[in-house]
N, CA, C and O atoms as CSV, one atom per row, in Angstrom:
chain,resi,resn,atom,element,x,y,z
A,1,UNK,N,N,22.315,-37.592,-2.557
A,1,UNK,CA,C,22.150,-36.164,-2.382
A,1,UNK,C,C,20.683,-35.838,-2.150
A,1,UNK,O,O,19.805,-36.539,-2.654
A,2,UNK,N,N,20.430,-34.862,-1.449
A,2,UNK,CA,C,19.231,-34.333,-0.728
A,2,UNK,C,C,18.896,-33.279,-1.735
A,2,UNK,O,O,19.875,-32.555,-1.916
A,3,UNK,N,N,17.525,-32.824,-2.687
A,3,UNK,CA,C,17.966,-31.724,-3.176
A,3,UNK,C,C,16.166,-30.981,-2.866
A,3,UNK,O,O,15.115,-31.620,-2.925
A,4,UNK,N,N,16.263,-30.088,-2.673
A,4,UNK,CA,C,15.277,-28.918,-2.439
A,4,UNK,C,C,14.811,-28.133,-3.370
A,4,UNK,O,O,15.730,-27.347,-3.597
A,5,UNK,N,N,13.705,-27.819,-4.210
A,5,UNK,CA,C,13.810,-27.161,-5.199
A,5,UNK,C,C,12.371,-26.291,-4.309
A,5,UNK,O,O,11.400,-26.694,-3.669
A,6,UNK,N,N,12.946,-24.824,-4.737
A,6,UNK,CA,C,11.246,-23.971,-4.347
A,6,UNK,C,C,10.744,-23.701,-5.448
A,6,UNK,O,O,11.563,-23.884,-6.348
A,7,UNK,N,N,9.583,-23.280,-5.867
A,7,UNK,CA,C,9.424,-22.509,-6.711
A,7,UNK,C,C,7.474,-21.977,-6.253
A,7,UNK,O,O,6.822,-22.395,-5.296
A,8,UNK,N,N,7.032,-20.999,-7.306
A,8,UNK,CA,C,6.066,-20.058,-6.829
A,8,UNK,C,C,6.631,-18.646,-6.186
A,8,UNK,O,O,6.129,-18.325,-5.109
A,9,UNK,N,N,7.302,-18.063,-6.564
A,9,UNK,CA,C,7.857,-16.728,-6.065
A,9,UNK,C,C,7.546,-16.083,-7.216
A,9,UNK,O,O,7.582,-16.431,-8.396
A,10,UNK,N,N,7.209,-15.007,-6.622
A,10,UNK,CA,C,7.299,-13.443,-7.812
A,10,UNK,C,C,6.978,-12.194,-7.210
A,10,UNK,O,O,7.420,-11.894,-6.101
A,11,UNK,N,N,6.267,-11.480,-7.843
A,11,UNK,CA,C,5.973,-9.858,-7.612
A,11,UNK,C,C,4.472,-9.826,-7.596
A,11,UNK,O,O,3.773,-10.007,-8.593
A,12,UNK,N,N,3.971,-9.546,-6.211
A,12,UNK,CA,C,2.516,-9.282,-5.735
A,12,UNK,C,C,2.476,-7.956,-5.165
A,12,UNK,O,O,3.261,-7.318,-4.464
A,13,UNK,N,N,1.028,-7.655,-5.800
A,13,UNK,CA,C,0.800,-6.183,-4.135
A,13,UNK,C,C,0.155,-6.521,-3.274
A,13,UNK,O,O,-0.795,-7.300,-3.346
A,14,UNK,N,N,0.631,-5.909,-2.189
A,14,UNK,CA,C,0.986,-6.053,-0.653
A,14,UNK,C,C,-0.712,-6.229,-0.655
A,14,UNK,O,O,-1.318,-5.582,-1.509
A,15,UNK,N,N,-1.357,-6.938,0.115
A,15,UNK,CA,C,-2.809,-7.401,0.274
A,15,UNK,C,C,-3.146,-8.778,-0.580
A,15,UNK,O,O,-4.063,-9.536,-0.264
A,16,UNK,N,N,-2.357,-8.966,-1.592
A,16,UNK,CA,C,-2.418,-9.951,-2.334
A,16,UNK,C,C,-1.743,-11.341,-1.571
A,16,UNK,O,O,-1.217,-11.186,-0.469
A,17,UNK,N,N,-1.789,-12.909,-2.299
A,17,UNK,CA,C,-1.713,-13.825,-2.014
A,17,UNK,C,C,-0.422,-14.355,-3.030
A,17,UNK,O,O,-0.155,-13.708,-4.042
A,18,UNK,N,N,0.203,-15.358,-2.733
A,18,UNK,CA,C,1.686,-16.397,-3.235
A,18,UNK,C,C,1.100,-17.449,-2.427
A,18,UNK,O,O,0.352,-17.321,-1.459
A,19,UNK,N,N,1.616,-18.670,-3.048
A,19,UNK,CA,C,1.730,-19.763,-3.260
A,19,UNK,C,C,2.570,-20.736,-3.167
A,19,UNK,O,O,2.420,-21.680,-3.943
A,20,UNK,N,N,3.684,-20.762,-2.185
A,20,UNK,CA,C,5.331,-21.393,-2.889
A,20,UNK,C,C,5.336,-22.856,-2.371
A,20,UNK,O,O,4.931,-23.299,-1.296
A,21,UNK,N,N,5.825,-23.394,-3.281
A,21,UNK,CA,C,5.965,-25.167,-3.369
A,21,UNK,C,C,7.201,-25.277,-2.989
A,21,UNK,O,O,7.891,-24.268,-3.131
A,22,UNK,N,N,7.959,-26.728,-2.296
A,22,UNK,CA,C,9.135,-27.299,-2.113
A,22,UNK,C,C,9.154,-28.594,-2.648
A,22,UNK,O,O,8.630,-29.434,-1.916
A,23,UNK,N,N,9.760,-29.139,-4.079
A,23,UNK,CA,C,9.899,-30.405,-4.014
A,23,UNK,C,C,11.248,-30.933,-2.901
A,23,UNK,O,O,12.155,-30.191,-2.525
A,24,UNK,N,N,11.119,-32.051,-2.612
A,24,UNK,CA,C,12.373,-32.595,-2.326
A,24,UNK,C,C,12.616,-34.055,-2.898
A,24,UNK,O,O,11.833,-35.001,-2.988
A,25,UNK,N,N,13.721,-33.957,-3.195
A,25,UNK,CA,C,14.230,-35.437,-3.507
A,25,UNK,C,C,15.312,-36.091,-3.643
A,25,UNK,O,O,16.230,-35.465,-3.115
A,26,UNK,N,N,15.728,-37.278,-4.206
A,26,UNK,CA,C,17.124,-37.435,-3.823
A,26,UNK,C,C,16.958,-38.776,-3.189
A,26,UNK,O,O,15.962,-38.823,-2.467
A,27,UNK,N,N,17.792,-40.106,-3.266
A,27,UNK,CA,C,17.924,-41.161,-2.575
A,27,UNK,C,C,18.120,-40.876,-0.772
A,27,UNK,O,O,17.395,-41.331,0.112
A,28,UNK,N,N,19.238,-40.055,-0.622
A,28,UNK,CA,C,19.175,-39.479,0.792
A,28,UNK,C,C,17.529,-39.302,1.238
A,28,UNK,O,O,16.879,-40.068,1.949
A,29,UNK,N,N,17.235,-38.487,0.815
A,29,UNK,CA,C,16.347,-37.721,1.472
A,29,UNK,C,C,15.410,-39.451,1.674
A,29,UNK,O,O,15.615,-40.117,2.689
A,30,UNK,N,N,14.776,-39.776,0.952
A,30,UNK,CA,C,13.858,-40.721,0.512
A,30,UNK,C,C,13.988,-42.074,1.706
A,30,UNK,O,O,13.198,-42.857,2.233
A,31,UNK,N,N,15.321,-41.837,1.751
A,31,UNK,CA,C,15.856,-43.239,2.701
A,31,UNK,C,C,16.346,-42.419,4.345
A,31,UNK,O,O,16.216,-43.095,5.366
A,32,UNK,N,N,16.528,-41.934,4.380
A,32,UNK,CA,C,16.553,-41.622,5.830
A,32,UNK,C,C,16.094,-40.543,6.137
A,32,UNK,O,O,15.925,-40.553,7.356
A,33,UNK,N,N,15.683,-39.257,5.549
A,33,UNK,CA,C,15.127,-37.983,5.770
A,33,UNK,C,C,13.866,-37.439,5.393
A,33,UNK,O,O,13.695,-36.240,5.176
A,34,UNK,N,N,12.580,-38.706,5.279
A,34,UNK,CA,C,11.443,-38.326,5.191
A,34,UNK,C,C,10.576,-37.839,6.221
A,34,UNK,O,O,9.474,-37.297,6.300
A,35,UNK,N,N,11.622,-38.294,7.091
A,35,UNK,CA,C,10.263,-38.526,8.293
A,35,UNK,C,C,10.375,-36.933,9.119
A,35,UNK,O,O,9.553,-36.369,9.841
A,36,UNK,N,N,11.801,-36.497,8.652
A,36,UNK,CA,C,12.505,-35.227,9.070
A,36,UNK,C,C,11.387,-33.909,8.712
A,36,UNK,O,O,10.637,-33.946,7.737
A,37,UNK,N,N,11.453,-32.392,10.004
A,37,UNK,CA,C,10.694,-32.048,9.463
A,37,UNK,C,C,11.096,-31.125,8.217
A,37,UNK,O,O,12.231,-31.321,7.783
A,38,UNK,N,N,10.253,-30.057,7.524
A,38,UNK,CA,C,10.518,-29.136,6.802
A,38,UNK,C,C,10.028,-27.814,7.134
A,38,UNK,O,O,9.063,-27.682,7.887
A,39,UNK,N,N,10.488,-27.063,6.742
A,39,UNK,CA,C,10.016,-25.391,6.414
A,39,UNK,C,C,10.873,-24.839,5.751
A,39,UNK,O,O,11.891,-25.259,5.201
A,40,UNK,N,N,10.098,-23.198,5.879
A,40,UNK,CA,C,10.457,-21.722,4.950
A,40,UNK,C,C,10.863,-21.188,5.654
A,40,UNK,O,O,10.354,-20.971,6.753
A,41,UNK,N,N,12.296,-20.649,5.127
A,41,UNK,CA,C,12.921,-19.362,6.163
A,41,UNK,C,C,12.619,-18.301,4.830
A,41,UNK,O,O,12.164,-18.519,3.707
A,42,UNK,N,N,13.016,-17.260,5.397
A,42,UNK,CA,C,13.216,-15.750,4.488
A,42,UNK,C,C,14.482,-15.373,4.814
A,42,UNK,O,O,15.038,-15.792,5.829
A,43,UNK,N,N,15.135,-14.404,3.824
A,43,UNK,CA,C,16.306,-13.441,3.904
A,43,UNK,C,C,16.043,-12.527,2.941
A,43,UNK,O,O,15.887,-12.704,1.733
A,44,UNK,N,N,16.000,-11.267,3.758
A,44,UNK,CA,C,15.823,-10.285,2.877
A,44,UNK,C,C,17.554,-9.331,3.103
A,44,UNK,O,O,18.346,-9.518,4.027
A,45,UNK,N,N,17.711,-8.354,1.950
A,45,UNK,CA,C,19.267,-8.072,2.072
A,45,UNK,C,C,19.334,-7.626,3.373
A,45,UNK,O,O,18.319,-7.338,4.007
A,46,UNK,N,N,20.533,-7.541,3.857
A,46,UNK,CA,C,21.044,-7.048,4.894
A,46,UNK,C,C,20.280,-7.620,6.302
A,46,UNK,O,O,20.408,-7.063,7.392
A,47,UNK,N,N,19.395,-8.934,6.053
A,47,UNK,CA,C,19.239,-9.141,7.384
A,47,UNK,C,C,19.580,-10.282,7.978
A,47,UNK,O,O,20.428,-11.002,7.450
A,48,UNK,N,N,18.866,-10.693,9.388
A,48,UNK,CA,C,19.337,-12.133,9.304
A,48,UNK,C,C,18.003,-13.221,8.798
A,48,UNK,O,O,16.787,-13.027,8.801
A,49,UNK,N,N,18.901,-14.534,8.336
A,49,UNK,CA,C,17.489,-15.798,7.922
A,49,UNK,C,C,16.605,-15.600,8.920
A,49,UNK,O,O,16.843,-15.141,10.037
A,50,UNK,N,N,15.691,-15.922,8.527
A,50,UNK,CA,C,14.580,-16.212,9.647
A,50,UNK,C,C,13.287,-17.210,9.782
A,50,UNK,O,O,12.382,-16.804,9.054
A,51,UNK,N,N,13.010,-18.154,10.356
A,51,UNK,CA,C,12.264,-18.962,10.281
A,51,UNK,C,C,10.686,-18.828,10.048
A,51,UNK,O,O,10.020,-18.711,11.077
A,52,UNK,N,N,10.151,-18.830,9.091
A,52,UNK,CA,C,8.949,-18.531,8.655
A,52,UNK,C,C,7.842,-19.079,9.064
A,52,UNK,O,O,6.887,-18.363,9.365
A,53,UNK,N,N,7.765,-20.739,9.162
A,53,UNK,CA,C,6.927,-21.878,9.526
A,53,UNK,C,C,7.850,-22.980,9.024
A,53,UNK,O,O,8.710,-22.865,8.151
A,54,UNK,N,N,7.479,-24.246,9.836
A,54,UNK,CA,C,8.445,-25.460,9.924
A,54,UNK,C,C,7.407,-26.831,10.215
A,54,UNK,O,O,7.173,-26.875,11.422
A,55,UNK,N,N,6.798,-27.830,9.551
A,55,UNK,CA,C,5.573,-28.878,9.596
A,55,UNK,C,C,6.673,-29.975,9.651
A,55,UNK,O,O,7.709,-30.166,9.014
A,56,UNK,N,N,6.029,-30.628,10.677
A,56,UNK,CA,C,6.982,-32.106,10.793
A,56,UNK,C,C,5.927,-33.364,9.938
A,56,UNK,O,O,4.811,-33.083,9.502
A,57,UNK,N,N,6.344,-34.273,9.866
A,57,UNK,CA,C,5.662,-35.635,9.062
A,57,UNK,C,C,4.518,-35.579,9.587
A,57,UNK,O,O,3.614,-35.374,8.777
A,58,UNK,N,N,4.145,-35.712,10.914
A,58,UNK,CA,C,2.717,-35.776,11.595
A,58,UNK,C,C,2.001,-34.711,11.656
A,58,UNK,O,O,0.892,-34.785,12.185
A,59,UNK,N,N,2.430,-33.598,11.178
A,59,UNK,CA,C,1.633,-32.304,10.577
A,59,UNK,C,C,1.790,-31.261,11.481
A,59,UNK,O,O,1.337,-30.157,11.177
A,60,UNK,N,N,2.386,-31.436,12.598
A,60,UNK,CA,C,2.775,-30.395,13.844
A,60,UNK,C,C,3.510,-29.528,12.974
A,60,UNK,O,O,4.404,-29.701,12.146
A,61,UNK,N,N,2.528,-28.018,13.636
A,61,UNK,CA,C,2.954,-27.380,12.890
A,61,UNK,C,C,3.605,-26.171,13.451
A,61,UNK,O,O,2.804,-25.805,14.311
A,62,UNK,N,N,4.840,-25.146,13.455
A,62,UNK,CA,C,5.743,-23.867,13.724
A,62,UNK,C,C,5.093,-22.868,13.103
A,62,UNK,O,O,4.454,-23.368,12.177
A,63,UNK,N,N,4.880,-21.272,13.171
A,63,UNK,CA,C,4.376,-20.497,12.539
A,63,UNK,C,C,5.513,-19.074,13.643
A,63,UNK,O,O,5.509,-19.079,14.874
A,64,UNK,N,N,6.131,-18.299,13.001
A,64,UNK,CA,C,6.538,-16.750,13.536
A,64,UNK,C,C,5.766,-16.306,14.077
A,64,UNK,O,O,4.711,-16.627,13.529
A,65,UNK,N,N,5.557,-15.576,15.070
A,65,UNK,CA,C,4.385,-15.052,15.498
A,65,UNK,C,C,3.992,-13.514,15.044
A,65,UNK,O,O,2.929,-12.928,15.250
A,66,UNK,N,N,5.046,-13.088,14.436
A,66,UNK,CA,C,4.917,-11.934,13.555
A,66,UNK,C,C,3.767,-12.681,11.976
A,66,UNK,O,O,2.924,-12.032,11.358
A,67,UNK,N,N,4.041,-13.723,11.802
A,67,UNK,CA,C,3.006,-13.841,10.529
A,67,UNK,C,C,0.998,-13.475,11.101
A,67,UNK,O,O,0.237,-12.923,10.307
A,68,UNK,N,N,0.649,-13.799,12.153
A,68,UNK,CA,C,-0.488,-13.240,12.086
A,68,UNK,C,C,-1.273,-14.200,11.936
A,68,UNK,O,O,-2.476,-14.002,11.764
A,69,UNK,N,N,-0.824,-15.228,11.967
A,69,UNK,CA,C,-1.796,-16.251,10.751
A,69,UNK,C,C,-1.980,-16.080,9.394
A,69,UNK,O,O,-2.850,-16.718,8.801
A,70,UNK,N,N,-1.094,-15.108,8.707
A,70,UNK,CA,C,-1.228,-14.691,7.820
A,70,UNK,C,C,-0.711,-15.849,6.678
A,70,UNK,O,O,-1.085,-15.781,5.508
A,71,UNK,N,N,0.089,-16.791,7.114
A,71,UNK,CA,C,0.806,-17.933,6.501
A,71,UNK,C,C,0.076,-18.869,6.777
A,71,UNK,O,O,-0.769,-18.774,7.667
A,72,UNK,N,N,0.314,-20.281,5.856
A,72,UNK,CA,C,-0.349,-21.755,5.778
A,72,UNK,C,C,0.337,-22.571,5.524
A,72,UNK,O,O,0.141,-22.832,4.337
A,73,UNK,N,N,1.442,-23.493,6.114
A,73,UNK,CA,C,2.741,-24.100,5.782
A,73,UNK,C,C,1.701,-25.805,5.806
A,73,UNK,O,O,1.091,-26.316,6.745
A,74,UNK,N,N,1.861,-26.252,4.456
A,74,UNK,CA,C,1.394,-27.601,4.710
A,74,UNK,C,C,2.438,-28.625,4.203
A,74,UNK,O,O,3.603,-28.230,4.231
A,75,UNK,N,N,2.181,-30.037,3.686
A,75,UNK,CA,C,3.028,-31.092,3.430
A,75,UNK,C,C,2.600,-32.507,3.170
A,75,UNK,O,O,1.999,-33.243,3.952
A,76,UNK,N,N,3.075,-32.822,1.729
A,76,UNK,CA,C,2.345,-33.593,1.078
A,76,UNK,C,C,3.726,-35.328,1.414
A,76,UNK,O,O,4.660,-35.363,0.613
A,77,UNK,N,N,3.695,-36.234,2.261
A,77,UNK,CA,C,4.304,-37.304,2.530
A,77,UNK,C,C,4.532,-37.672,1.727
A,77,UNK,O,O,5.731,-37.660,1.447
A,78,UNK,N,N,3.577,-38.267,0.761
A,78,UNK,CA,C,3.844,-39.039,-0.006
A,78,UNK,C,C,4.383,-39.026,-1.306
A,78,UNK,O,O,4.809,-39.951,-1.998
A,79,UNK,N,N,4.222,-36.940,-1.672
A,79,UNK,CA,C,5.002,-35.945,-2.839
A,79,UNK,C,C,6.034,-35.796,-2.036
A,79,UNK,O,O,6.723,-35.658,-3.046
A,80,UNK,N,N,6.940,-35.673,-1.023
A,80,UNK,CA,C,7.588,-35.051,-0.308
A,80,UNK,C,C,7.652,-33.825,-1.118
A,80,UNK,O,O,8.569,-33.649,-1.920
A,81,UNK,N,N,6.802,-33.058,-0.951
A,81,UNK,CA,C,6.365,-31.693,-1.217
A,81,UNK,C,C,5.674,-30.926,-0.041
A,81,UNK,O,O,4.754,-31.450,0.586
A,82,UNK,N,N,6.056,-29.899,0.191
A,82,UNK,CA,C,5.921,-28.530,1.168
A,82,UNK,C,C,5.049,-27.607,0.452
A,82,UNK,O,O,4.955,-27.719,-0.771
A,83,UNK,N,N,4.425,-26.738,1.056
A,83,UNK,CA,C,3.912,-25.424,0.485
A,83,UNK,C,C,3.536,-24.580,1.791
A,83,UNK,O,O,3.151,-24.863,2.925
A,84,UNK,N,N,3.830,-23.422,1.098
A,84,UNK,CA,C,3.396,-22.345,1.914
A,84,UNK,C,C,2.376,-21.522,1.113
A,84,UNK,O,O,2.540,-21.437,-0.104
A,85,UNK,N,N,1.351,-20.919,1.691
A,85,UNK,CA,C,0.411,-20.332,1.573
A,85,UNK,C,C,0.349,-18.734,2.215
A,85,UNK,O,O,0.248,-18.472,3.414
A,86,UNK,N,N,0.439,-17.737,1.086
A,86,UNK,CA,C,1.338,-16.580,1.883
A,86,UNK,C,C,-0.247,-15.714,1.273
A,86,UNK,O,O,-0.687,-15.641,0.126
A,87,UNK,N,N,-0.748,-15.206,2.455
A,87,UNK,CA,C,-2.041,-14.198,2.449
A,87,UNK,C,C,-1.967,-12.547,3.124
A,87,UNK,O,O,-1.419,-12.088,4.126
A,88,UNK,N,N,-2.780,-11.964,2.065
A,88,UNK,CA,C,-2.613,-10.272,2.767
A,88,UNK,C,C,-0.965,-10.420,3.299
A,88,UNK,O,O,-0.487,-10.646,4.411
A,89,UNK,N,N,-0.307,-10.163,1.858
A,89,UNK,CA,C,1.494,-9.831,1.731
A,89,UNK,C,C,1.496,-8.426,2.233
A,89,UNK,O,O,0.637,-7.591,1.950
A,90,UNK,N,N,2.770,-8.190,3.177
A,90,UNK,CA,C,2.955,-7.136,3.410
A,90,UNK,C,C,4.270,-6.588,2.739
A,90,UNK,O,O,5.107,-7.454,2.484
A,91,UNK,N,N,4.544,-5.458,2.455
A,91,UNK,CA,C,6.058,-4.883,2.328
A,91,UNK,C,C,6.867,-5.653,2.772
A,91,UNK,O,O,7.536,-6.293,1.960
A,92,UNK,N,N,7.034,-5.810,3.896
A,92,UNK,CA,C,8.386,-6.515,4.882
A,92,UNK,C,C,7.869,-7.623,4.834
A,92,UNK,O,O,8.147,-8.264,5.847
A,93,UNK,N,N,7.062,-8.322,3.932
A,93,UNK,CA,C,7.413,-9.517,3.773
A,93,UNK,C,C,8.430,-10.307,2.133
A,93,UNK,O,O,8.653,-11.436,1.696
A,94,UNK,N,N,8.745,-8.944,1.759
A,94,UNK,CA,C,9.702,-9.317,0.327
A,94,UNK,C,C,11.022,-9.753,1.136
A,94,UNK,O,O,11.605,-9.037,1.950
A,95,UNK,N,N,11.350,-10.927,0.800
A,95,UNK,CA,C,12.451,-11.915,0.944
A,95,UNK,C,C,12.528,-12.540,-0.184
A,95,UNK,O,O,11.748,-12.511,-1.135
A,96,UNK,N,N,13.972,-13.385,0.024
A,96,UNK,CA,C,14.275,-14.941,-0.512
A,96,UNK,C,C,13.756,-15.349,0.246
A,96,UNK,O,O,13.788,-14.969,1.416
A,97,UNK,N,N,13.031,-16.376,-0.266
A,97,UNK,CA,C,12.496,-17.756,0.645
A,97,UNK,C,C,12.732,-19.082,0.598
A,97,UNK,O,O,12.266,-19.788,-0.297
A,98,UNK,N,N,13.751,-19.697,1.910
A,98,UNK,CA,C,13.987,-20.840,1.457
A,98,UNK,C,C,13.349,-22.157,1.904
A,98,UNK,O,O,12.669,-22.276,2.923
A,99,UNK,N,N,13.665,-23.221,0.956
A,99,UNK,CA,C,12.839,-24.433,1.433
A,99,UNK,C,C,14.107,-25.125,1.903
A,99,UNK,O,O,15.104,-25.322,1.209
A,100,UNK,N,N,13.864,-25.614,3.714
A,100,UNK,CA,C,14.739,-26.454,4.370
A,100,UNK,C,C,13.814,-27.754,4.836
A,100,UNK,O,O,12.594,-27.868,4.958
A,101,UNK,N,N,14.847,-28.631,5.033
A,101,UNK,CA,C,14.664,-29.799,5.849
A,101,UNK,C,C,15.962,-30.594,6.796
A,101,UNK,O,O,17.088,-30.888,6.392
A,102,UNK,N,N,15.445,-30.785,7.996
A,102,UNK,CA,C,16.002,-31.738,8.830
A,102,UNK,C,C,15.668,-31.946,9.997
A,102,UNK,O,O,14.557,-31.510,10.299
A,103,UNK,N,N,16.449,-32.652,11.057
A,103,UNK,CA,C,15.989,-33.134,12.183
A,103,UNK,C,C,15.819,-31.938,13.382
A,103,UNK,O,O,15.354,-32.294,14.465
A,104,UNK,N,N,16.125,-30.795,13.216
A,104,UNK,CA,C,16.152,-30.230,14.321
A,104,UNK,C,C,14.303,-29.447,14.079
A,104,UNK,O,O,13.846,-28.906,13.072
A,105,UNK,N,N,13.631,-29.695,15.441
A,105,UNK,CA,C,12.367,-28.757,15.706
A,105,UNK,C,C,12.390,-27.164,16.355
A,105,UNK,O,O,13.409,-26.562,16.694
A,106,UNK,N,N,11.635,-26.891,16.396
A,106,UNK,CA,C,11.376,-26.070,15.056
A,106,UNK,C,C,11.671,-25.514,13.894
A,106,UNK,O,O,10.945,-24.830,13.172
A,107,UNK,N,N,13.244,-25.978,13.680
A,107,UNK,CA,C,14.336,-24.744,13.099
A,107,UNK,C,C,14.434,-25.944,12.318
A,107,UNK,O,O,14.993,-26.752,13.058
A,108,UNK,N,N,14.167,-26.534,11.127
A,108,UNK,CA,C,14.879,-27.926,10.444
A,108,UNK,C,C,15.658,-26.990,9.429
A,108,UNK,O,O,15.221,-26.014,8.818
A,109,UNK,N,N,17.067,-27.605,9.410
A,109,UNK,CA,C,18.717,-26.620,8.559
A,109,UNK,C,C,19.409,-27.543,8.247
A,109,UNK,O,O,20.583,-27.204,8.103
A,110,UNK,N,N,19.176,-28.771,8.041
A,110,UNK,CA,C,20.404,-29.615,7.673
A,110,UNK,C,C,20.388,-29.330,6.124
A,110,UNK,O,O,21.516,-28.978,5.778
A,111,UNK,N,N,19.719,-29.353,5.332
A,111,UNK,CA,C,19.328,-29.281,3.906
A,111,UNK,C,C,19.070,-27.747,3.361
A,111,UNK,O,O,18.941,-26.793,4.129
A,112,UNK,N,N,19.021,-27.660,2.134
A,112,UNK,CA,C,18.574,-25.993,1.766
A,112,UNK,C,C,18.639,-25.993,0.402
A,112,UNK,O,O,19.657,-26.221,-0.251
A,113,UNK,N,N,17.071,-25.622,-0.221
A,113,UNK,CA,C,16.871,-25.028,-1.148
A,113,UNK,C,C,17.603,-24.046,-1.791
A,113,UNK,O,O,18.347,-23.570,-0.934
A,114,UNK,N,N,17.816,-23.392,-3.049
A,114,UNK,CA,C,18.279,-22.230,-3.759
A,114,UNK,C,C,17.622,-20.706,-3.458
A,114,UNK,O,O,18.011,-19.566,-3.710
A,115,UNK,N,N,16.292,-21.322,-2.714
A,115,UNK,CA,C,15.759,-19.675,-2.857
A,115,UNK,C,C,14.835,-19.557,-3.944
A,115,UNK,O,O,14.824,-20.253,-4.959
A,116,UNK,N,N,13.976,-18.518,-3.616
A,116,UNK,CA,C,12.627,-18.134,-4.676
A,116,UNK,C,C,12.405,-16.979,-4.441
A,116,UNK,O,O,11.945,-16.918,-3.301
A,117,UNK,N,N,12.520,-15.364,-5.185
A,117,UNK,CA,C,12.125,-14.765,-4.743
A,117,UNK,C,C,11.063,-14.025,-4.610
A,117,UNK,O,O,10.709,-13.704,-5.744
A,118,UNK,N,N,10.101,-13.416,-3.526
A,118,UNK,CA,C,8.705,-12.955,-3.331
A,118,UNK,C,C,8.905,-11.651,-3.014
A,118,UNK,O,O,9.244,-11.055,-1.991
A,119,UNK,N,N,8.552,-11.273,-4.381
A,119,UNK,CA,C,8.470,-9.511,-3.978
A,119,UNK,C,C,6.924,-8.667,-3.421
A,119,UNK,O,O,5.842,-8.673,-4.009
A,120,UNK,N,N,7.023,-8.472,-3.048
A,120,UNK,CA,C,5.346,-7.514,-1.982
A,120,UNK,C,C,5.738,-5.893,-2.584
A,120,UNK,O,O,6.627,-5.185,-2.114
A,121,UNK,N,N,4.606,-5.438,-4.021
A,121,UNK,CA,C,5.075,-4.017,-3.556
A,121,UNK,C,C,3.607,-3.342,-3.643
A,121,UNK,O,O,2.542,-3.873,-3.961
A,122,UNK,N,N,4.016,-1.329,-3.070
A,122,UNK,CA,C,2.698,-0.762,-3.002
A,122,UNK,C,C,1.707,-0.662,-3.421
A,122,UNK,O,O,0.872,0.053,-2.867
């Protein structure tokens, strides 16, 4: 089993900074799905997922173009650990945020975290 854990979510005001980590682990993952890439989607209620940033093994990296640069998606190989680096939060950026991994670029969905949630308020 492949398992995804996020964590670093909470309640910031909007100008402020989050932090969110992805472990992954699991014999699966370890033996055939390291090399696979990862990222953060969001879902906030009523909308659809959406791909946040996505870093493959060699560090190529996906970013929304709505983030601004406002995001920093990095990735630790050898932790198979993810992080995102979330700067000057806006309102519409309160979601669930999930930690995925798999083979497809830019969009990696074979796998999926529980979710963390990041609240942004006034």
């Amino acid at each position: 089993q492949v398992q995804l854990v996020e964590s670093g979510g909470g309640l910031v005001q909007a100008g402020g900074s989050l932090r969110l980590s992805c472990a992954a682990s699991g014999r699966t993952f370890r033996d055939y799905f390291s090399m696979f890439g990862m990222g953060w989607y969001r879902q906030a209620p009523g909308k659809q997922r959406e791909l946040v940033a996505a870093i493959s093994k060699s560090g190529m990296t996906e970013y929304g173009d709505f983030e601004k640069g406002r995001f920093t998606i990095s990735r630790d190989n050898d932790k198979n650990t993810i992080s995102l680096q979330m700067n000057s939060l806006k309102l519409e950026d309160t979601a669930v945020y999930y930690c995925a991994a798999g083979s497809s670029w830019p969009a990696p969905s074979d796998y999926w975290g529980q979710g963390t949630q990041v609240t942004v308020s006034s």
